[in-house]
C-alpha positions in Angstrom: -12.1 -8.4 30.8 -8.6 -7.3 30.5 -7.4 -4.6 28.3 -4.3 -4.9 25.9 -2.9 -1.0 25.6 -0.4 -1.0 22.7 1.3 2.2 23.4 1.2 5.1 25.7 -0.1 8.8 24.5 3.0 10.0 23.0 4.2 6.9 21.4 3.8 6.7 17.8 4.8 3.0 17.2 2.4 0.1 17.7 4.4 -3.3 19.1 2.9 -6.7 18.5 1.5 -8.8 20.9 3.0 -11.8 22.0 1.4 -15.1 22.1 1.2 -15.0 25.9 0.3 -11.3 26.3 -3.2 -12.8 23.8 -3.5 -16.0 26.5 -3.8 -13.9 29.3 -6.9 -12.1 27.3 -10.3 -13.0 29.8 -12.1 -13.2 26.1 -9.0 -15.5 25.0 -8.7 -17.6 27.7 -12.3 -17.9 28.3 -12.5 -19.5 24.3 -10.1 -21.5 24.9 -11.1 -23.1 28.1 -14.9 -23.1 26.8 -16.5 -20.9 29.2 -17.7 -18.0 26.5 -18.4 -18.9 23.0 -16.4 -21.0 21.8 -17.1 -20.6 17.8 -14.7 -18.4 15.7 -16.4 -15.3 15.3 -17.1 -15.2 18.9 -13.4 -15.2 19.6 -12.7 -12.9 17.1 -15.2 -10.1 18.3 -14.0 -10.8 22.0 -10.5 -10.5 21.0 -11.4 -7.5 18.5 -12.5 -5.6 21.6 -9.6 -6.3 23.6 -6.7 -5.7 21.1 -6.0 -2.7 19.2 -3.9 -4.7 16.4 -5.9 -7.5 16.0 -4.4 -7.7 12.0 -1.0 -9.0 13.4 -2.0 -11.5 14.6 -0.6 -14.5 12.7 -2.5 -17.7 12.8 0.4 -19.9 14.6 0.9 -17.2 17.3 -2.4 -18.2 18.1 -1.9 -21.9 18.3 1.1 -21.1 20.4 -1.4 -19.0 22.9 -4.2 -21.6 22.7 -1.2 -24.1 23.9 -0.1 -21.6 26.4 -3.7 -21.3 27.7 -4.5 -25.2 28.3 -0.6 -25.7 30.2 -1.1 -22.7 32.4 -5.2 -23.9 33.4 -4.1 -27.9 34.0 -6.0 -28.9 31.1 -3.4 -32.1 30.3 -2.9 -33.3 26.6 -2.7 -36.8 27.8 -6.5 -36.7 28.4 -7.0 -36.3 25.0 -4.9 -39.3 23.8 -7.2 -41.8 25.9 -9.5 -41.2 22.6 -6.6 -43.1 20.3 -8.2 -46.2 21.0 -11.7 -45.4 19.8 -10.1 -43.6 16.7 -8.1 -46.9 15.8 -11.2 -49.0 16.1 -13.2 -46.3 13.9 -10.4 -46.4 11.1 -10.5 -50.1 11.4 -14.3 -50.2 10.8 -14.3 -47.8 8.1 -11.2 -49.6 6.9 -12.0 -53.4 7.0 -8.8 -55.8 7.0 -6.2 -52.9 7.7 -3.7 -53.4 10.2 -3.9 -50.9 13.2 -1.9 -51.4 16.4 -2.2 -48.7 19.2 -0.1 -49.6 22.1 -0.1 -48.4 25.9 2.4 -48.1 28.6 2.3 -49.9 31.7 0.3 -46.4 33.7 -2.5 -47.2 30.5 -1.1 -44.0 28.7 -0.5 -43.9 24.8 2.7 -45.6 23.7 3.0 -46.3 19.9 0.9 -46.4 17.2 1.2 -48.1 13.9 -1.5 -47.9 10.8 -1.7 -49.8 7.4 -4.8 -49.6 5.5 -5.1 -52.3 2.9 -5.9 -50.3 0.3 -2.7 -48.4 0.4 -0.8 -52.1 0.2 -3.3 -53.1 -3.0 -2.4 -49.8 -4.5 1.6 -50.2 -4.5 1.1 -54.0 -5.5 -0.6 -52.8 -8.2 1.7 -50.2 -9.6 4.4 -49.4 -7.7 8.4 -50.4 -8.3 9.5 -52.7 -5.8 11.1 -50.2 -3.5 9.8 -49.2 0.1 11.1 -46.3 2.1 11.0 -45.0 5.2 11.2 -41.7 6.8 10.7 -40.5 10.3 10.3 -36.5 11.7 10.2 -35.5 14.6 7.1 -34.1 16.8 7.8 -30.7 18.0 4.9 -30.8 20.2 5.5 -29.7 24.7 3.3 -32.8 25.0 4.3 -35.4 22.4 7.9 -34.9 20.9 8.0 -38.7 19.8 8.6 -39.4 16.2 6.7 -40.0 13.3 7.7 -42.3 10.7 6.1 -43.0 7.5 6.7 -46.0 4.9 5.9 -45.2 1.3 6.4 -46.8 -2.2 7.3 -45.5 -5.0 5.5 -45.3 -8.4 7.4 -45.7 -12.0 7.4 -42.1 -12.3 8.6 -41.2 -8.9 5.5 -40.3 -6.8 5.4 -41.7 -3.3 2.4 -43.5 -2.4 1.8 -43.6 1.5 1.6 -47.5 2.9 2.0 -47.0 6.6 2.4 -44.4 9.6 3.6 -45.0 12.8 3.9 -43.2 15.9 7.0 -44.1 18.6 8.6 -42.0 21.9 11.8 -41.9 20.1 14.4 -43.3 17.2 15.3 -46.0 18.9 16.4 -49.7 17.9 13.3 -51.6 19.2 11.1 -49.0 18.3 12.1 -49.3 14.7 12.1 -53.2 15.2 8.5 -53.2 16.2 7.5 -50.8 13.5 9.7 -53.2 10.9 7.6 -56.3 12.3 4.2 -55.2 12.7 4.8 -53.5 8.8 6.0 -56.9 7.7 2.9 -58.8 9.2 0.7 -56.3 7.7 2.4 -56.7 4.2 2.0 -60.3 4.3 -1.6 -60.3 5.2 -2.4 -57.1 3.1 -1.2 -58.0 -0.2 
């Protein structure tokens, strides 16, 4: 395992480790990529041993090592989005009559996404004014920086009530055309 030493014998300050000074940690690494323990407290102890200021160790400079372990050891993100399709089907079973879309690009990797439950739709025809809006943000992810936008109603006193979430690569004209369309199909078949 390797050792993190803070400071030499005649230093008095202690500086704080960086988020890829903890993902080059064997005990770190090793959590991360699943070859020790991978629960928390087995991390922790690992880690515990290694560091001598484990306390300043925020909990997104952690996520920001984690992320640093899986890009340096090849482990690719876009592995992960291959499950979207089982996930959409799973919300669609648990959420009969919603309208989920999840698109692909032409290699077979994940494109767009778009999600309307019906109960969400039911809700704002019940009690909502007749006002949608929409909002996008943008990912800040190294492996999906797309955009997220969300369509929401409003009630009579002001509180948003979610109606649907989509995922697209970018703000972009068709993008929002095809979010606008598959929103307006669910709508009409929703309410």
């Amino acid at each position: 395992m390797s050792k993190f030493v803070p400071h030499g014998g005649e230093c008095v300050s202690c500086p704080k480790m960086s988020a890829k000074e903890l993902a080059v940690l064997d005990a770190f690494e090793g959590a991360v990529k699943g070859t020790i323990g991978t629960a928390g407290e087995s991390l922790l102890k690992s880690v515990t041993a290694n560091v001598h200021d484990v306390g300043s160790l925020s909990h997104a400079m952690v996520q920001r090592a984690r992320d640093h372990v899986k890009q340096l050891s090849g482990v690719e993100d876009e592995k992960s989005y291959r499950n979207l399709p089982a996930l959409c089907y799973e919300i669609l079973k648990l959420n009969p009559g919603s309208r989920i879309v999840c698109q692909a690009d032409t290699e077979g990797r994940f494109y767009r996404a778009f999600v309307m439950l019906k109960m969400s739709v039911q809700g704002v025809m019940q009690g909502c004014l007749p006002c949608i809006e929409v909002d996008g943000t943008f990912m800040k992810h190294p492996s999906y920086n797309g955009t997220c936008l969300v369509a929401v109603g409003k009630t009579g006193d002001l509180k948003n009530v979610p109606l649907a979430i989509a995922m697209v690569p970018w703000e972009q004209v068709d993008h929002f055309s095809w979010v606008f369309y598959e929103f307006d199909g669910g709508w009409n078949k929703l309410r």
